[in-house]
N, C-alpha and C positions, 0 to 999 in steps of 0.2 A: 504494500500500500504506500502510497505518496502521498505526502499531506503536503497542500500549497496555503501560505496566508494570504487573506484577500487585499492586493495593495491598489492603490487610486492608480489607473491609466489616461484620466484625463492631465492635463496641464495643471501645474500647479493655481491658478487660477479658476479653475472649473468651480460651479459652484459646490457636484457631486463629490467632490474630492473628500474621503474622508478627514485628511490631514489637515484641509481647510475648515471644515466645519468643527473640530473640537478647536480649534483657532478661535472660528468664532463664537462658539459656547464661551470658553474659557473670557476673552473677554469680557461678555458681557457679562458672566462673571462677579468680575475685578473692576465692574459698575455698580455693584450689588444687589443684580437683577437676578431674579430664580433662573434657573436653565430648565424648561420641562422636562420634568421626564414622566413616567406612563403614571404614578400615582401620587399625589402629595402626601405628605407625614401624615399619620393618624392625629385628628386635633387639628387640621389643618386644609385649608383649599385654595385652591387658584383665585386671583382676581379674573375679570375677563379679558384682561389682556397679559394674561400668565408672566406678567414680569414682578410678582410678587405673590405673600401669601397671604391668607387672613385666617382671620379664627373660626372654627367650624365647634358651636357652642356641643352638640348633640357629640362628635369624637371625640370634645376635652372631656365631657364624661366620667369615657372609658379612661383618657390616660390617667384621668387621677383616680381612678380604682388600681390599676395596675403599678400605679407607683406607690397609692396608700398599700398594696397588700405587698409589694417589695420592701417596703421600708420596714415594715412588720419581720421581713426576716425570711418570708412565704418563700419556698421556691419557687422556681417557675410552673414547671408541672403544677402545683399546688392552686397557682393562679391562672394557668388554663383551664382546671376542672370547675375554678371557681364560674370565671365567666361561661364556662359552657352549662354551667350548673342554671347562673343568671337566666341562659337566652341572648348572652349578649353575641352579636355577631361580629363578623372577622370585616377589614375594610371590602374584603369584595362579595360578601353578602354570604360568607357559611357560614356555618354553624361551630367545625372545631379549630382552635387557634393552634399556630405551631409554636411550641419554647424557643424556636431562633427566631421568629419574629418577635414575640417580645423579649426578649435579650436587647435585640437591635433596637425595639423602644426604650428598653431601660440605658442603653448607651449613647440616645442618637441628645447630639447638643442643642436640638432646637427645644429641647425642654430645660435644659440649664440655662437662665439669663442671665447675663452681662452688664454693667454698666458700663457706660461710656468711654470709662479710661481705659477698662479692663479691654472693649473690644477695639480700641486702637490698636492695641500689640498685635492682634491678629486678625484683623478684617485688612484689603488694600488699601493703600494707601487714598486716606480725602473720601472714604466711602464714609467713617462714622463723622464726616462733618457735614453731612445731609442728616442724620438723626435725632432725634429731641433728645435733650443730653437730662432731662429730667426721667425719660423713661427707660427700662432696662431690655432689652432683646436676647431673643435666642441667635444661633449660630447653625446653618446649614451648609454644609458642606460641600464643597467639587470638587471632584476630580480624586475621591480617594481613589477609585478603580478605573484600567482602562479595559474596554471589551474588544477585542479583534477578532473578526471573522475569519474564517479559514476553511478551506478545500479540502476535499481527499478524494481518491479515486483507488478505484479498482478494478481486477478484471471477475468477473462473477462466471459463475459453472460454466454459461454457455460461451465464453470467449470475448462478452461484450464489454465494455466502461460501463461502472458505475459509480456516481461520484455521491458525495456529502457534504452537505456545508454544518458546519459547527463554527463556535468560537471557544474562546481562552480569556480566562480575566486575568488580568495582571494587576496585583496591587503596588499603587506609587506610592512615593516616600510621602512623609509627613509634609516637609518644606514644599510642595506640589500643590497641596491640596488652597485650597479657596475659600474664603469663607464669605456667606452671604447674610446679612443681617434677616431677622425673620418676628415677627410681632409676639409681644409679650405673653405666654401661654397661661398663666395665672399661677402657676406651679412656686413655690418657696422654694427658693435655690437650697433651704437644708435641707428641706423634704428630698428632691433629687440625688443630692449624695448621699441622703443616709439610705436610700433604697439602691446607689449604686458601694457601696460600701457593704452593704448586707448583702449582697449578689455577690461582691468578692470573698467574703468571710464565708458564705454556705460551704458545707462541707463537701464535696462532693462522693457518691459512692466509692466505696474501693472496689478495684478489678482483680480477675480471678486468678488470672495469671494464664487463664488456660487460652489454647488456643482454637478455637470455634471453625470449623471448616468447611460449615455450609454455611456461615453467615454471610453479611454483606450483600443479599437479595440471590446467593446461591439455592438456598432451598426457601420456597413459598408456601402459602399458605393454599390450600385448597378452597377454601370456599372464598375469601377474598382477594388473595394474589397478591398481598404484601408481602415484604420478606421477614422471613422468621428470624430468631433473636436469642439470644444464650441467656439460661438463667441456670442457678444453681441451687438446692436443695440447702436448708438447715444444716447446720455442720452435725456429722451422727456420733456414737460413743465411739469411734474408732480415730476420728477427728474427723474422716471423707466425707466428702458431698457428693452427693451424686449429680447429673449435668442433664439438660434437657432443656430442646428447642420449644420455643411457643409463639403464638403470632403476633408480635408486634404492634399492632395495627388495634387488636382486640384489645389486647391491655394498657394500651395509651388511653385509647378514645374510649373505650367499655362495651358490655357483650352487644350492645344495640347494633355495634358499627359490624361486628364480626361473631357468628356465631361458635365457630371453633375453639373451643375452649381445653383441648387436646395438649399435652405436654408429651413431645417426645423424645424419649433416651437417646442421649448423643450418641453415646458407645455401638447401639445397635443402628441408628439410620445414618452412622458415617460408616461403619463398615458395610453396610449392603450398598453405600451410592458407590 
């Protein structure tokens, strides 16, 4: 297989050129204007002429449950089930929430606000001399990540080309990134760290040590088609635990999502695959 990255063939000039348009993203930028992209921060919405944000009273809501039940110490898990317990729904209209999405809400800065002097150091330059130096803002980000697309080919059974297009995210350095000022979310800047401070301190599970060889969406689940997941027994009088696959899926979300409630022996369904 050959993998090609997808490069601009037009003129540096072209408007298509990708290398042009993060050019002009990034500027505008470094004007302090939002850049689209496909959804605004939870607590937050486009004006109509998307060069900035505003407050979306019904999402700030949610962020201050999920920061009240983070500051609390809640895990994440613990505040998924909460909200899915509520009713409350996901920004694009489901029902169960994922733990890296709110992670990425408990980390993202447009809920930590700044004063004025503070976001001098890190917004570009002459952007925070356009802001009301009485009120404090959040900080939205650009340019942590860059996506490039890219090619593949191959030849398939019957001797033909078949190609692929995927991409590759590449993360940029800190000194890269952009910062765009974002309107006040109502949030107490100690409420925010004390819920990103309790997300640091959570303990996390200890691992087993073992190594799992159908996990990783090797072996699925039969009635829902998730990938199954290692879990390990109570440690018995001998000190052992015994080892055994289950569905992932089911035990996140609960039996509603997945009927399979089946645990199986590592030892016997990795020697018969």
């Amino acid at each position: 297989m050959v993998s090609e990255e997808k490069y601009c063939t037009r003129s540096p000039a072209g408007a298509n050129c990708p290398a042009q348009r993060r050019r002009g993203k990034r500027e505008k930028a470094r004007r302090g204007e939002t850049v689209g992209v496909l959804r605004a921060p939870l607590g937050f919405s486009y004006t109509q002429d998307r060069k900035a944000l505003e407050l979306d009273p019904q999402g700030m809501i949610i962020v201050r449950q999920i920061f009240g039940m983070a500051a609390e110490g809640r895990s994440l898990f613990a505040v998924k089930k909460a909200l899915e317990r509520d009713g409350v729904l996901t920004v694009t209209g489901k029902r169960l929430w994922n733990t890296k999405t709110l992670h990425r809400n408990v980390n993202n800065d447009v809920y930590r606000t700044r004063d004025i002097e503070e976001l001098r150091a890190i917004l570009p330059p002459g952007v925070a001399d356009n802001l009301d130096p009485s009120k404090r803002y959040g900080v939205w980000w650009y340019g942590r990540q860059r996506h490039r697309q890219q090619y593949s080919r191959a030849l398939g059974p019957d001797g033909e080309k078949r190609y692929h297009r995927g991409s590759r995210v590449e993360d940029l350095p800190r000194e890269q990134w952009v910062g765009i000022p974002v309107p006040d979310c109502g949030l107490l800047p100690e409420l925010v760290d004390t819920a990103r401070t309790a997300r640091s301190e959570y303990r996390k599970p200890a691992t087993t040590g073992y190594f799992w060889q159908l996990s990783g969406g090797v072996m699925r689940c039969g009635s829902c088609g998730h990938a199954m997941s290692g879990v390990t027994s109570p440690s018995r009088k001998d000190g052992t635990r015994a080892r055994y696959y289950r569905c992932y899926y089911r035990n996140r979300n609960g039996a509603s999502e997945c009927p399979n409630s089946k645990h199986h022996r590592a030892e016997k369904v990795e020697a018969e695959v």
